[in-house]
N, C-alpha and C positions, 0 to 999 in steps of 0.2 A: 537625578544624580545616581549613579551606580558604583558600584566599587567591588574589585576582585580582591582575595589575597596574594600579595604580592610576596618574594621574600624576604621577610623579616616586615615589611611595612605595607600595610594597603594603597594600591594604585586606583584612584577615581579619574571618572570624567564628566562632565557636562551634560545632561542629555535634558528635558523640559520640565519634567517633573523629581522631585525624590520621591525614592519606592520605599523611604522607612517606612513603619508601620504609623499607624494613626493615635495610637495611644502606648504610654512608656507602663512598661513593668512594675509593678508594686516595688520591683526588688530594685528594678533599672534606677526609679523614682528617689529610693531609699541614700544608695550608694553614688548618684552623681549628686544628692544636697550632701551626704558626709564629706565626699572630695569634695565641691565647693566650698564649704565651711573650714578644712584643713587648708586645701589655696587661697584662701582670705586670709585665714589665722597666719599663715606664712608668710604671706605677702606683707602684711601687716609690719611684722619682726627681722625678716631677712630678706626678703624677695623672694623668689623663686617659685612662689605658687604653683605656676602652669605646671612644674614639673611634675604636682601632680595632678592638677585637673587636666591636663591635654591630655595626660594617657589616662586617664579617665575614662576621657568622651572615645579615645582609639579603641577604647575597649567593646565600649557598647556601641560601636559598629559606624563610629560616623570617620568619614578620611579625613586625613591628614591636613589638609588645607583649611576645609569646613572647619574641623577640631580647633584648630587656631585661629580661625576669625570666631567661633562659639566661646571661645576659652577665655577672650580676648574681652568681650562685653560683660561676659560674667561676673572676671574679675577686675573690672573698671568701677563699678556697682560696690565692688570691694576694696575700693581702695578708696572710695567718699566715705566709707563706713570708718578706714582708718584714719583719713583724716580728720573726722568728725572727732575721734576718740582722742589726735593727738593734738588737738586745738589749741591748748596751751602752751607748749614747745613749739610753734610758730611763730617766731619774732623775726624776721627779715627781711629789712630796707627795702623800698619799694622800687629805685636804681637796681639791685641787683636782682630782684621778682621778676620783673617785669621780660628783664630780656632770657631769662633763662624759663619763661612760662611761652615765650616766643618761640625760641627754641624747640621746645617740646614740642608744641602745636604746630610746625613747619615740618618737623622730623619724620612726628607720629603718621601724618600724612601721606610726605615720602615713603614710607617703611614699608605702610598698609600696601599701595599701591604697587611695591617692590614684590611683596609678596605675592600678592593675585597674578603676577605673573612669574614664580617662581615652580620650575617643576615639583611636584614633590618629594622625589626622589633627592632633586639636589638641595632642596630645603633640609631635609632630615641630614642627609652626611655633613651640611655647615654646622648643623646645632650644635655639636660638640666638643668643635673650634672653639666655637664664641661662648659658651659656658664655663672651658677652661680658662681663654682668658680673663674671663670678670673674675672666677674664684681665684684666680692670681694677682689679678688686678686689685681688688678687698684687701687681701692677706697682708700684701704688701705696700697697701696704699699709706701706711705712718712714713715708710723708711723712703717712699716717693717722694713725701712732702717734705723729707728733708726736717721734720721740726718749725717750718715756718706757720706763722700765725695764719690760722684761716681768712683765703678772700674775702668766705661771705659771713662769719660773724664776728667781723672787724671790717675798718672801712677798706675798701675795693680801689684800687687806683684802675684806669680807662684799661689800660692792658691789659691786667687781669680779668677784667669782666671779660673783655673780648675774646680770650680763652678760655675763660670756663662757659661760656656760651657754646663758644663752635665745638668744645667737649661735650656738651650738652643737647648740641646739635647731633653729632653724632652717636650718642645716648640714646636720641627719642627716634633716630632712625632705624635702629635693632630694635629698638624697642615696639613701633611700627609691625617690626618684621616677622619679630617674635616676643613675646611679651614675656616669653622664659626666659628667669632670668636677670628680666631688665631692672629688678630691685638692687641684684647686687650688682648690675653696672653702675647704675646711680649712685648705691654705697661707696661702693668704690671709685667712682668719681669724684665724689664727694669729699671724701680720705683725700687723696694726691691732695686736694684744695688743701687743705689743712684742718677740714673740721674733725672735732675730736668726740663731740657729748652724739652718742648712738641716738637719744631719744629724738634731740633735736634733726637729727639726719636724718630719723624714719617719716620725720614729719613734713620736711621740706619734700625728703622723696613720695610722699603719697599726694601731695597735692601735681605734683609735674607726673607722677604715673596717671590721675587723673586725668590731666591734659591728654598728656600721650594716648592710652588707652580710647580718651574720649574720640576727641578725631579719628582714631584708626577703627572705632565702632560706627560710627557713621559713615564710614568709607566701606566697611563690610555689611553692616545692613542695607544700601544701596545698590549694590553688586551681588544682593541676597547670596550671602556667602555662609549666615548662620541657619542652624540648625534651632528654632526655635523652641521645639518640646525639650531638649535638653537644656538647651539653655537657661531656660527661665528656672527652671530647677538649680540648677547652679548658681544662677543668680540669690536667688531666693538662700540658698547654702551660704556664698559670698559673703553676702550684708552682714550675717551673723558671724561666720568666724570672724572677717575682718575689723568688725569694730570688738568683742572679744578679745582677740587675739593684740589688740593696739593697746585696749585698755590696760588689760593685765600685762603686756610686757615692759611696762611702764616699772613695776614695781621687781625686776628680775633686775641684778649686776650688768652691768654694761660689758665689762669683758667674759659673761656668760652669753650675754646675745650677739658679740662679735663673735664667737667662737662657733654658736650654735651656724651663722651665719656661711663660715668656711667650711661645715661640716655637709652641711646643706648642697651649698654649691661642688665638693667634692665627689660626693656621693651623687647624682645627678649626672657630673657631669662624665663618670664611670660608666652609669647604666646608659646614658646617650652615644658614647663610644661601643659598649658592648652589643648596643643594637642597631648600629648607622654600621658599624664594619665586622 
């Protein structure tokens, strides 16, 4: 694998071998476990991790495509960590698990495979579309649901599942695509539905970014898409913010972790703009 700089964003391509070096930096080593441990911790409480482990891994030299199937396993690892932590706050019905775990896993797949064959170029200029619309989509996900009682922690008539699956569906397929992000889709998917307790929503969404993530890490380590001296350092970072980071945000206001959430997503989705245009 090679890669030149491009402007503003590194252009790669294919070739038999990567020419990274053989061994990572004392420093390299140092600062992709602290980003992984912040994109866990984040993921955990709001979503949006990647936003900072993917530039993370841009930094320390690996492209854009690799960086997101590397980013993408990392923080998969970290999102078992936070649903470990949020165990408790998972109480729901096995009718409406079941199809929205399906969902995920059919999505995650699509996404993955979307991606592997997305330029990089046109990958980075959508990023920033889709990141504004979740943080709008969050924000305003009360005044969407209108006040109705949530589908999934009240009982679900046929219909409603049937849309919040193929919501769901089209969740785990960005989610696939790009894993930035894809907490506050979920949140905010999850909002329109009507659900209102934050904690309970981080916990339904770590077990479905799990799905998601899952599959679309099997689909990139197959297509040897990751990077794995980074990796596994991230990884290793992951596991610790995200269960951390699930733990203790348990015991913060609900409407300081929805806030933190917009803030998140805001900010993000500015520096993805400033740097795709």
């Amino acid at each position: 694998m090679t890669w030149q700089a491009g402007k503003g964003w590194a252009r790669w391509r294919l070739d038999a071998v990567s020419d990274t070096p053989n061994c990572l930096k004392l420093e390299t080593v140092i600062f992709l476990f602290i980003a992984g441990a912040l994109g866990g911790a984040l993921n955990s409480v709001a979503g949006g991790g990647s936003f900072i482990a993917f530039p993370a891994l841009l930094f320390t030299g690996v492209p854009p495509i690799p960086a997101n199937a590397t980013n993408t396993i990392a923080l998969w690892t970290a999102a078992a960590a936070s649903g470990g932590a949020y165990r408790s706050k998972l109480d729901i019905p096995r009718r409406v698990m079941v199809p929205l775990l399906g969902a995920s896993l059919l999505g995650g797949l699509a996404g993955a495979f979307l991606l592997l064959r997305t330029p990089a170029h046109t990958f980075m200029r959508v990023l920033p579309w889709l990141t504004l619309g979740a943080t709008l989509l969050f924000a305003f996900g009360k005044q969407l649901a209108g006040g109705r009682k949530s589908i999934i922690e009240h009982e679900a008539t046929s219909a409603a599942m049937v849309g919040a699956t193929l919501f769901q569906l089209v969740v785990a397929v960005y989610g696939g695509y790009f894993g930035g992000g894809m907490g506050i889709v979920m949140l905010a998917m999850l909002a329109t539905l009507g659900m209102t307790d934050i904690h309970a929503m981080n916990a339904l969404k770590s077990v479905m970014g799990f799905v998601i993530n899952g599959v679309a890490t099997v689909t990139f380590v197959l297509k040897r898409a990751v990077y794995w001296r980074h990796g596994i350092v991230m990884i290793l970072g992951g596991i610790v913010g995200g269960y951390l980071g699930a733990h203790y945000a348990q015991k913060v206001p609900q409407a300081r972790i929805r806030a933190f959430v917009v803030l998140v997503g805001a900010g993000m989705t500015v520096y993805f703009f400033w740097k795709a245009y």
